[in-house]
N, C-alpha and C positions, 0 to 999 in steps of 0.2 A: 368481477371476474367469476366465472360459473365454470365449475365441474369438481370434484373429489380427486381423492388420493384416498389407499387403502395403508395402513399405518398398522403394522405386527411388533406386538412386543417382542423381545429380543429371543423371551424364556420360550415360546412357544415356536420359535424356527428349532427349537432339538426335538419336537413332538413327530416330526414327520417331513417330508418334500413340503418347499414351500410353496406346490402349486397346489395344495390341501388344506395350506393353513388357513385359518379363516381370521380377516382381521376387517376391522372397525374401519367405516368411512369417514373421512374428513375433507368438508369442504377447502377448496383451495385457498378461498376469502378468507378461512377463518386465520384468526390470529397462532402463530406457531408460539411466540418469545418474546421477550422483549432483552433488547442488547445494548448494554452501555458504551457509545462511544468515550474515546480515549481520553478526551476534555485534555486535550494536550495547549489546548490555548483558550478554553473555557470548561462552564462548569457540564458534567459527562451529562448528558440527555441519553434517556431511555427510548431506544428506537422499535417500535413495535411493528416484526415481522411475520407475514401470514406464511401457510404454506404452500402457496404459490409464486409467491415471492422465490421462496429458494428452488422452486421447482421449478421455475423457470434460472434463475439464474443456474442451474445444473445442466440444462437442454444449450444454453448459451454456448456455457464452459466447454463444456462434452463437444459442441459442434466447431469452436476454437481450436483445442487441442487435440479430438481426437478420442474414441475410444476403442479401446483394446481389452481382446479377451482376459489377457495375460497382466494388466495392470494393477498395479500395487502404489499406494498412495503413503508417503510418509507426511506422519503427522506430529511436527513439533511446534504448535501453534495452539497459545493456550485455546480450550475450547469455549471459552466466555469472549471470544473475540470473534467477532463475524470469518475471517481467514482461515482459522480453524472451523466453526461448524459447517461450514462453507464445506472442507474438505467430508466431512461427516457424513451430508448430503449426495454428494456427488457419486460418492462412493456406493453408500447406499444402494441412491437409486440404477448405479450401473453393477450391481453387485459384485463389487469387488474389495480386496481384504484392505486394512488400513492399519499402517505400523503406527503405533502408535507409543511416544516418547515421554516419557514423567516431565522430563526438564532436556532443554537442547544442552546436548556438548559434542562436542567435532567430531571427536575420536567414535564417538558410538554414532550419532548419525553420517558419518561415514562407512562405517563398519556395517550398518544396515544397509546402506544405497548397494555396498557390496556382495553383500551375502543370501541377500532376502530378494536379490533382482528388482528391485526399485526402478519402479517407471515413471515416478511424478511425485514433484518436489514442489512444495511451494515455501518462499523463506523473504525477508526484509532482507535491506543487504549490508545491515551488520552480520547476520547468522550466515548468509553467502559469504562474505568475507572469512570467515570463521572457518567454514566449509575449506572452501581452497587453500586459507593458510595450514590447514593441520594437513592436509593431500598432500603438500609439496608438490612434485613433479606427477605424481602417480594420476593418471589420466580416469575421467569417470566412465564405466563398461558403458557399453552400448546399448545396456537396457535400459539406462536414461535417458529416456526420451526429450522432459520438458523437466524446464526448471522452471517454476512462477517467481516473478521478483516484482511485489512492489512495497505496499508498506510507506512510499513517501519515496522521495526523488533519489537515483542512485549515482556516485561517483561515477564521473566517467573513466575513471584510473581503474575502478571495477568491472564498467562494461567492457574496457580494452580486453583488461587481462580476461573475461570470458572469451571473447575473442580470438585471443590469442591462444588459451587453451578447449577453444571449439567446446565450450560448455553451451548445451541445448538450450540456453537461458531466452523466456519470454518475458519484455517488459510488459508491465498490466499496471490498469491505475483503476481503482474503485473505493470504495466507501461503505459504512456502515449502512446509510440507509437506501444502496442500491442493492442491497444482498450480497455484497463483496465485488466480483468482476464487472466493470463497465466498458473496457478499452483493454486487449492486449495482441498482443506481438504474433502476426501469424505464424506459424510451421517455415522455418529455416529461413526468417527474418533475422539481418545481423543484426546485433546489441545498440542501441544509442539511444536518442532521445524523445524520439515516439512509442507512444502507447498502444502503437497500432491502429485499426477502425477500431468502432464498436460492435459489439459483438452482437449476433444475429437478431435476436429479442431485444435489442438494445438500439433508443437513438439517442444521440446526444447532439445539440445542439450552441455555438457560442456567438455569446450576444456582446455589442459592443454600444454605448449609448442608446439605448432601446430598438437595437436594430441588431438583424442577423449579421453578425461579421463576416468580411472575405475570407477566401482560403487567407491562411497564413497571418491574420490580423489577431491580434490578442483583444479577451473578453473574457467574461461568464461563461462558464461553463454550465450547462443545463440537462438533465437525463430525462427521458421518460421510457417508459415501458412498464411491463407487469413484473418486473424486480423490485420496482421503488417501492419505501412503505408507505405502510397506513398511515404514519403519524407518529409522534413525539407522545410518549405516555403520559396523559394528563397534565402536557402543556401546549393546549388549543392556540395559542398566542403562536411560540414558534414553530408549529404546523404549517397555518396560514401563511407565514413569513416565507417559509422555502414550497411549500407543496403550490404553485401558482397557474390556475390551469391546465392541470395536469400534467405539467415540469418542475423536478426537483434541481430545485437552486444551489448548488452543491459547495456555493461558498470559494468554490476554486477557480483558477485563473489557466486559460489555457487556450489553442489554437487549433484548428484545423486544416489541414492542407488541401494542397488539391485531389490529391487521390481519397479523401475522407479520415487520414489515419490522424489521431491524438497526439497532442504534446502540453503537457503541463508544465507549467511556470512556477507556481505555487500559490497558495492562498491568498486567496482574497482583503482577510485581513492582517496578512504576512507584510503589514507597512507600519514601519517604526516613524515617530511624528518630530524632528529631532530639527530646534529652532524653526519651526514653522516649513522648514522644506522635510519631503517626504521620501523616505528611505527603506529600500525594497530590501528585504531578509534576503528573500531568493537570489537577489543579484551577490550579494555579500558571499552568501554562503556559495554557491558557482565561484567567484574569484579565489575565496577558499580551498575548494577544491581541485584547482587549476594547478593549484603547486605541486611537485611532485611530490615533496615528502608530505601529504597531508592525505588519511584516509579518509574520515567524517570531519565535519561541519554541521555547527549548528549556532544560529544567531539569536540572539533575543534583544528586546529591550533594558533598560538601565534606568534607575530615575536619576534625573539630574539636575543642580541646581539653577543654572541657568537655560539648557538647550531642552528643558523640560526630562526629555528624556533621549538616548545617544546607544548605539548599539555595543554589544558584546557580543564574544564568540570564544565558542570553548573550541577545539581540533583534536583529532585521536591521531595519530601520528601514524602511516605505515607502517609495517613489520621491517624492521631492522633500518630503520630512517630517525634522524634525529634533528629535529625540528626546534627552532629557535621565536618563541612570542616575539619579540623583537621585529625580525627578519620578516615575521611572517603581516606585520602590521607595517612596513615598509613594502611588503608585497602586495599589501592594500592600495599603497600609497600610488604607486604604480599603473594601478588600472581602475583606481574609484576615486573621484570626486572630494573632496578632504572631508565635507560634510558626513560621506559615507563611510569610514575611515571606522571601521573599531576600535574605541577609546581603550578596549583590552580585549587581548587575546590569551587564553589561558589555554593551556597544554594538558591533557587530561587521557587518562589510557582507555576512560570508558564515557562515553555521554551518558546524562541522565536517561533512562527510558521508561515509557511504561509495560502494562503486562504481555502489551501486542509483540513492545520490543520498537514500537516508533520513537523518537526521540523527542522528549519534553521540553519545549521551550517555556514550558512558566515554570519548572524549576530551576532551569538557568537563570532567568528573569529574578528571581527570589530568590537562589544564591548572590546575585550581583546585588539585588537590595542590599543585602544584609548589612 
């Protein structure tokens, strides 16, 4: 990739107008960072992203959603996670300010969306959850334009209630080493279970036995563009493995339709090996979610002494709902296969998560060792 970016230290935008300031070239190829994914089901690999990478994935965003003079970006996303520097960039490069929040909690980013005229919210959807319970009824202004939601797959008990209360929410699904956004929800798209296309600098492609898949057929998910990285920091092995002729293998499982728009399933190795038949987290955790009093879901594996190994699942229960392990492993029973049946269901007010805020399935997995 060929061409610069002009890059000003921070100190030097108070010297004078910044079409004076004089700052240093950098090529786009070059390396910006390296960024540790979550390693929420393995060990974190450092993703080394140039800055064209994010400079393209900013021109994507920007063309997705929209830019506005008046935009204001809140920012509750650690900045060691590509969702956070993501917003950094964007911002940045469309110059505009960025609230910026020590640690999420409701009551104050709330209080921000309201007071500081917030136009662009990006959040997982425990912290969206979060958001609306502390609002109650009180409706978001209307200088909320766009809400980003992804993070990993959202209840649809969540997407309703945006819905229902006409919150601006876009689904998006991307990844550490695509610069964050690959697939999101266009401008007054309702809430469900697509990701939308992909976005302008963006293709994606899904493969099913070494062939492109139909609309609507599930497979591989593949990215290319000038978002994807360079490469796994000084591990050449799993570079090669995903970077495959210039498609990043993105490990995840998902479909395209006929109109081109995104739908993820879930991971690729989101399959528990349990007596020799194979058992899909995704599907588990969906039937999960199905329930009404159930707000997250998250499944992991168990070791076991005969079925090798058999699934578990912890549940956060909705606000002001009171959910029964029991009931809710009968509600398995119901609509999955006995094989799929989680041997336990534990009641939990918070999942395990990491620092994105996505939810850990290998410390689920290693509490159920225990």
């Amino acid at each position: 990739m060929h061409g610069y970016l002009r890059v000003a230290p921070l100190e030097t935008l108070a010297d004078g107008p910044a079409g004076v300031v004089r700052a240093p070239r950098v090529r786009l190829a070059e390396a910006q960072g390296i960024l540790y994914t979550s390693g929420s089901t393995a060990r974190p690999k450092g993703v080394v992203l140039t800055h064209g990478n994010h400079w393209w994935s900013a021109m994507g965003s920007a063309l997705r959603l929209g830019s506005c003079d008046d935009d204001r970006w809140l920012l509750a996303l650690p900045l060691a996670h590509v969702g956070g520097l993501a917003i950094v960039h964007r911002a940045s490069i469309a110059a505009v300010p960025v609230i910026l929040l020590e640690a999420f909690e409701p009551d104050a980013a709330n209080a921000a969306i309201d007071e500081r005229r917030l136009t662009l919210v990006s959040v997982v959807a425990d912290v969206l959850r979060r958001l609306l319970d502390a609002r109650g009824d009180r409706p978001f202004p209307p200088t909320l334009r766009r809400v980003l939601l992804g993070g990993g797959p959202a209840p649809a008990s969540l997407l309703d209630d945006c819905a229902r209360r006409a919150v601006p929410v876009a689904y998006t699904y991307g990844l550490t080493e695509a610069a964050s956004q690959v697939a999101t929800q266009t401008v007054g798209a309702r809430p469900g279970a697509s990701c939308g296309p992909p976005l302008g600098v963006t293709e994606v492609r899904v493969e099913r036995d070494g062939r492109v898949a139909r609309a609507g057929e599930e497979g591989a998910i593949l990215v290319r563009g000038p978002t994807v990285m360079r490469g796994y920091h000084g591990r050449p092995d799993e570079t090669a493995r995903v970077l495959v002729r210039g498609w990043l293998r993105t490990g995840d499982i998902g479909a395209l339709d006929e109109r081109g728009e995104l739908r993820v399933v879930g991971r690729a190795d989101g399959v528990i090996v349990s007596g020799g038949e194979n058992v899909s987290v995704a599907e588990i955790e969906r039937v999960l979610l199905a329930h009404p009093g159930v707000a997250e879901a998250l499944v992991a594996a168990a070791p076991h002494a005969r079925w090798g190994e058999v699934p578990v699942a912890a549940v956060v229960p909705r606000a002001g709902s009171c959910v029964d392990a029991g009931a809710l492993v009968e509600h398995c029973r119901a609509h999955l296969a006995a094989f799929k049946v989680p041997a336990r269901v534990t009641v939990v007010a918070a999942l395990p998560r990491g620092p994105s805020g996505k939810p850990r399935a290998a410390e689920l997995a290693r509490e159920a060792g225990a």
